[in-house]
TILOKE-589781 format. One record per residue (C-alpha): chain; y, x, z; residue number from 1. Coordinates in steps of 0.1 Angstrom, whole numbers. Layout:
N
(pt A (Y X Z) NUM)
...
% end
This chain:
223
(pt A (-700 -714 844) 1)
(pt A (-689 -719 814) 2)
(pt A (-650 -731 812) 3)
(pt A (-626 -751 786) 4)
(pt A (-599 -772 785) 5)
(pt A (-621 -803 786) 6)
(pt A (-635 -796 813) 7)
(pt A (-615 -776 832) 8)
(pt A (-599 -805 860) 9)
(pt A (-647 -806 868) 10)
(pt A (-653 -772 873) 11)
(pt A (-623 -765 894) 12)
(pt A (-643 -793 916) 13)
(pt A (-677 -779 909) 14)
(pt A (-668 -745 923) 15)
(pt A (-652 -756 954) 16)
(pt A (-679 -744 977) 17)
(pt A (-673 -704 963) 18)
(pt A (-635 -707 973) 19)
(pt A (-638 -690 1008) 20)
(pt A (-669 -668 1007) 21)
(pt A (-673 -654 975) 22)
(pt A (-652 -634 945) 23)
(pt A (-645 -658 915) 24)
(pt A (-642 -636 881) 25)
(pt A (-622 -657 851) 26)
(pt A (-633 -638 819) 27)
(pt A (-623 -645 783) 28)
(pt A (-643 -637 759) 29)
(pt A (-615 -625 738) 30)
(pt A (-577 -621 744) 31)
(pt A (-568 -626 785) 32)
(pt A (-575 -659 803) 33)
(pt A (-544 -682 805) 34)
(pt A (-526 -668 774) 35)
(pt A (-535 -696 750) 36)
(pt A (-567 -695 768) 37)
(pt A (-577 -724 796) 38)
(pt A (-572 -714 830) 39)
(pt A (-542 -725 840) 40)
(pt A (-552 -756 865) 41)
(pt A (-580 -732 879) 42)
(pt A (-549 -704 891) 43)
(pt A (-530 -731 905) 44)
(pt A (-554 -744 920) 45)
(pt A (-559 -715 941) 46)
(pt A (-527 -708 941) 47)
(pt A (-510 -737 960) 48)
(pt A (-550 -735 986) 49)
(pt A (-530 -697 992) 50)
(pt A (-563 -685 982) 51)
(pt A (-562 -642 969) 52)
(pt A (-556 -640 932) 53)
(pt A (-552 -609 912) 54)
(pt A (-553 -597 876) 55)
(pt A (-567 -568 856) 56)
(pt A (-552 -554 826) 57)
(pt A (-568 -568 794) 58)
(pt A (-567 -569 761) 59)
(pt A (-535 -595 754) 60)
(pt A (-534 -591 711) 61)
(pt A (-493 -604 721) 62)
(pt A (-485 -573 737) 63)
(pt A (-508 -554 709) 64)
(pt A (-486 -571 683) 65)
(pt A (-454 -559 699) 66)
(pt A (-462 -528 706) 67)
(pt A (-467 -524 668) 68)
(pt A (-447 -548 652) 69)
(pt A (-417 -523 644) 70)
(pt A (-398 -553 655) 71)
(pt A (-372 -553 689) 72)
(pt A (-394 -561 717) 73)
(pt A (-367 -558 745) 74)
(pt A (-370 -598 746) 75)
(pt A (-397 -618 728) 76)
(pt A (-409 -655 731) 77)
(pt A (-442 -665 728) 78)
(pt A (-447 -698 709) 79)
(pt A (-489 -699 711) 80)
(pt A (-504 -714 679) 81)
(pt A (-485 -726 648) 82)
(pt A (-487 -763 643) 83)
(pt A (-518 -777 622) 84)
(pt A (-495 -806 601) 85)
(pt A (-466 -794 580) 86)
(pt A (-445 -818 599) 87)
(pt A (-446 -795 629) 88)
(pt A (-446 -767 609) 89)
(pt A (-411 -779 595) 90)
(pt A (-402 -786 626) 91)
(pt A (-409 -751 648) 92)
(pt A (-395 -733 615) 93)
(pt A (-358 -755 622) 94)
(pt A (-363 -741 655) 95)
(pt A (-365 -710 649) 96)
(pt A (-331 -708 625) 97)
(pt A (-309 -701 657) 98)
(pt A (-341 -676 676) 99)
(pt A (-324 -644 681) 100)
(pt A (-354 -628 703) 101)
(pt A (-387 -621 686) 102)
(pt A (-409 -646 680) 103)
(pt A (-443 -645 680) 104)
(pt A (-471 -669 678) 105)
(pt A (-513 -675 671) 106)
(pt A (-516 -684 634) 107)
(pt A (-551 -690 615) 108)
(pt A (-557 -679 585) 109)
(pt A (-558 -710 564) 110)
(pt A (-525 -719 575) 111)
(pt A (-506 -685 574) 112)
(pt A (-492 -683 541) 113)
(pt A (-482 -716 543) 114)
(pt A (-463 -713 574) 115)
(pt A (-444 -685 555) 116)
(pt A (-435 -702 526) 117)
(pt A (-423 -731 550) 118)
(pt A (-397 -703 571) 119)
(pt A (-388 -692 538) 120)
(pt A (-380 -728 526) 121)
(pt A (-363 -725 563) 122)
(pt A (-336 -700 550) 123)
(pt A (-354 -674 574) 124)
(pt A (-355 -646 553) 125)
(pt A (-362 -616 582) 126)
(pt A (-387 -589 589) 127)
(pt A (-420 -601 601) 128)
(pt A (-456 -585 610) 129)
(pt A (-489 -601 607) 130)
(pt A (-515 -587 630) 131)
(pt A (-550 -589 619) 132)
(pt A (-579 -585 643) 133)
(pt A (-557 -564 667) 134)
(pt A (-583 -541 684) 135)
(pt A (-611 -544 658) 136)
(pt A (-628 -526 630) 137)
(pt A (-608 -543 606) 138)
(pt A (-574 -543 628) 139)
(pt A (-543 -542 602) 140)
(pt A (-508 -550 601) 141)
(pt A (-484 -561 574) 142)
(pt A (-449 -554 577) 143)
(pt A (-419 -563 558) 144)
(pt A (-400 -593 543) 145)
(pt A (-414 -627 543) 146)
(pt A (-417 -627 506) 147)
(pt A (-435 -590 506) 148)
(pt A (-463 -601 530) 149)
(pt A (-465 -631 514) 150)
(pt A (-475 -607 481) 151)
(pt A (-491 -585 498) 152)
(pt A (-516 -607 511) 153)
(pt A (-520 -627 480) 154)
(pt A (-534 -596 463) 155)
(pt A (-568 -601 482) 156)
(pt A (-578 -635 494) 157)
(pt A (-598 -618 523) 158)
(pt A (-570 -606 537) 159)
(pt A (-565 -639 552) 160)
(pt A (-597 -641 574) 161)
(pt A (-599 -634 613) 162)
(pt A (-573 -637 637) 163)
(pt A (-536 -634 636) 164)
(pt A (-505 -631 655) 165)
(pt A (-477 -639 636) 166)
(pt A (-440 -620 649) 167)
(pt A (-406 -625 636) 168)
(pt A (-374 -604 643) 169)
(pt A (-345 -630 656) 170)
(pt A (-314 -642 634) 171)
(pt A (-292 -615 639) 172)
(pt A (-256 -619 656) 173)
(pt A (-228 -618 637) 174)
(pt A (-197 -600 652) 175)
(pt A (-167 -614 638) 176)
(pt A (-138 -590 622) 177)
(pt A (-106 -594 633) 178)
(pt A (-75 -578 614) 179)
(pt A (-64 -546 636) 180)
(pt A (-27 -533 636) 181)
(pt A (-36 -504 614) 182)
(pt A (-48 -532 588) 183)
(pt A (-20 -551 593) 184)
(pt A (5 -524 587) 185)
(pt A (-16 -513 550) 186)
(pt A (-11 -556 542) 187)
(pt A (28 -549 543) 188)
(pt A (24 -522 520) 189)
(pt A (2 -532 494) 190)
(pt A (21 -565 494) 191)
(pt A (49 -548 483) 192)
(pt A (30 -535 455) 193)
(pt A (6 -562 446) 194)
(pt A (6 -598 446) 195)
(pt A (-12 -617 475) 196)
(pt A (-39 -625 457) 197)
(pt A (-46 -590 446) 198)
(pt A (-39 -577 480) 199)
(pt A (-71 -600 496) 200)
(pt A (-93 -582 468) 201)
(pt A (-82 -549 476) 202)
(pt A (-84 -554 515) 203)
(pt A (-117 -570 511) 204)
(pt A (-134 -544 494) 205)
(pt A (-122 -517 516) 206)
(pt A (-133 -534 548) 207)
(pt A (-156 -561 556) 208)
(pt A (-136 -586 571) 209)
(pt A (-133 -621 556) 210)
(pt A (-110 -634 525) 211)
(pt A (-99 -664 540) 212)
(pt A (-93 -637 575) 213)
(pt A (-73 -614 550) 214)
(pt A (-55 -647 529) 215)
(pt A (-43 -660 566) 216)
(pt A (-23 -624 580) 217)
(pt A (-10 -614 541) 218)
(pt A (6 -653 541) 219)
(pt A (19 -646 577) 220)
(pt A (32 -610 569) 221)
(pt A (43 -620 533) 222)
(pt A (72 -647 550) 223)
% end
């Protein structure tokens, strides 16, 4: 039997009678069944009937990707396939502005360096890596800034047929600064050096905290 999303709700009917007697195989012909694949409503099915179900490791090009990303995989979320309208495509960019876990998603060809200029457009300027044809003859990956693979790419338009999965590393967190003792203490002496204003340049450049951060303490110390 041959099974899609169209038609999936039938064949779950049609099959009935090979529920209790017989072993039911779900196959993809590539990728792994369920994982932007139909399939779902057939495993529940079975599922709430309390009828056996098991799975055999596969070929899944998500975990493929991961695995060679060069990107943290110690939490990921898996979007499936980039939007077809730039609407969407604006809209699952926002999204992704606040992501901090690795996202990755199905992209076609056609629409991939579009979808990259739209992130960039975005303000998400991070590593990425485009998988191409993970497992196949022509298997590559492109790694780098947005803007590189979007070069990169450019160079030859065939590098934009076959299948892809598209990851990108999370925004990163920003750990805020805070003015320690021992910075407070070199404030009160270069203040009595310097002015204020010269004091927040030096004490920026030395360390990385804020000038508005510095501005605050020197006017409290400086009273």
């Amino acid at each position: 039997f041959s099974l899609h999303d169209y038609n999936e709700s039938q064949l779950i009917k049609r099959i009935e009678k090979y529920q209790y007697n017989s072993a039911i195989a779900l196959i993809s012909d590539a990728g792994s069944p369920l994982i932007s694949d139909p399939g779902y409503n057939l495993i529940q099915d079975y599922i709430k009937k309390k009828l056996y179900v098991t799975t055999i490791p596969g070929p899944s090009s998500i975990i493929s990707s991961l695995q060679l990303s060069g990107l943290p995989i110690n939490n990921f979320e898996f979007f499936g396939f980039v939007s077809k309208n730039k609407s969407s495509m604006n809209s699952q960019a926002k999204k992704l502005q606040n992501v901090i876990t690795t996202s990755v998603f199905f992209i076609s060809g056609n629409r991939l360096i579009n979808f990259l200029k739209i992130l960039l457009d975005a303000k998400i300027n991070r590593k990425i890596a485009v998988c191409k044809e993970l497992t196949k003859k022509n298997e590559w990956v492109f790694r780098g800034y947005i803007k590189k693979i979007i070069d990169e790419i450019n160079i030859d338009k065939s590098n934009l047929k076959g299948e892809f999965t598209l990851l990108i590393q999370g925004k990163e967190k920003k750990t805020k600064i805070t003015i320690q003792t021992t910075t407070e203490a070199q404030i009160k002496k270069l203040l009595k050096k310097f002015s204020l204003t010269e004091v927040v340049e030096i004490v920026h450049t030395l360390t990385d905290i804020s000038k508005k951060e510095i501005y605050k303490k020197a006017l409290q110390l400086k009273k």
